[in-house]
C-alpha positions, 0 to 999 in steps of 0.5 A: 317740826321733824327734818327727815332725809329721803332718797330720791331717784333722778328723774323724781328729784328734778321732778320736784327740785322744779316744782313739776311734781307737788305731791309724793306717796311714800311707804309709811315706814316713818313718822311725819306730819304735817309742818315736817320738813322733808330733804329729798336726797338724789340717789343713783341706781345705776352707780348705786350712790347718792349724788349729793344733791338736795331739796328740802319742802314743807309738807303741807298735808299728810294723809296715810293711806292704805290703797293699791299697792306699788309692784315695788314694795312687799305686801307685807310691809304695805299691810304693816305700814300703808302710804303717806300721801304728802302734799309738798308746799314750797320749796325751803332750799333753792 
């Protein structure tokens, strides 16, 4: 079981931090499987920093993809890596 550390945007951190949001697809530009934890990190772009605030969830399912891409990624490191689809269980951290 890895621990990886993600950035997460406000809007999408309490999206999850609630358990609204269960499911996330990021570019496949690391390893993770199934079992991994995954800690969002709430990032600021407009101050262009972290917050300090985290939340920490079991990916319950991990599929790659490599569908439509998103405007915000280059097509280029889209064709290299794909999408994970991850399916987020429970929260680890309240």
């Amino acid at each position: 079981m890895a621990v990886i550390h993600k950035k997460c945007w406000p809007e999408m951190f309490e999206k999850f931090n609630s358990s609204e949001r269960t499911i996330d697809s990021r570019l496949a530009d690391f390893e993770l499987k199934n079992g991994d934890i995954l800690v969002f990190e709430e990032y600021d772009p407009g101050r262009m920093e972290y917050t300090g605030r985290e939340a920490s969830f079991e990916c319950k399912k991990v599929e790659r993809s490599v569908r439509d891409p998103l405007l915000f990624y280059r097509p280029e490191d889209i064709t290299r890596y794909g999408f994970w689809n991850i399916e987020l269980e429970k929260k680890i951290n309240p």
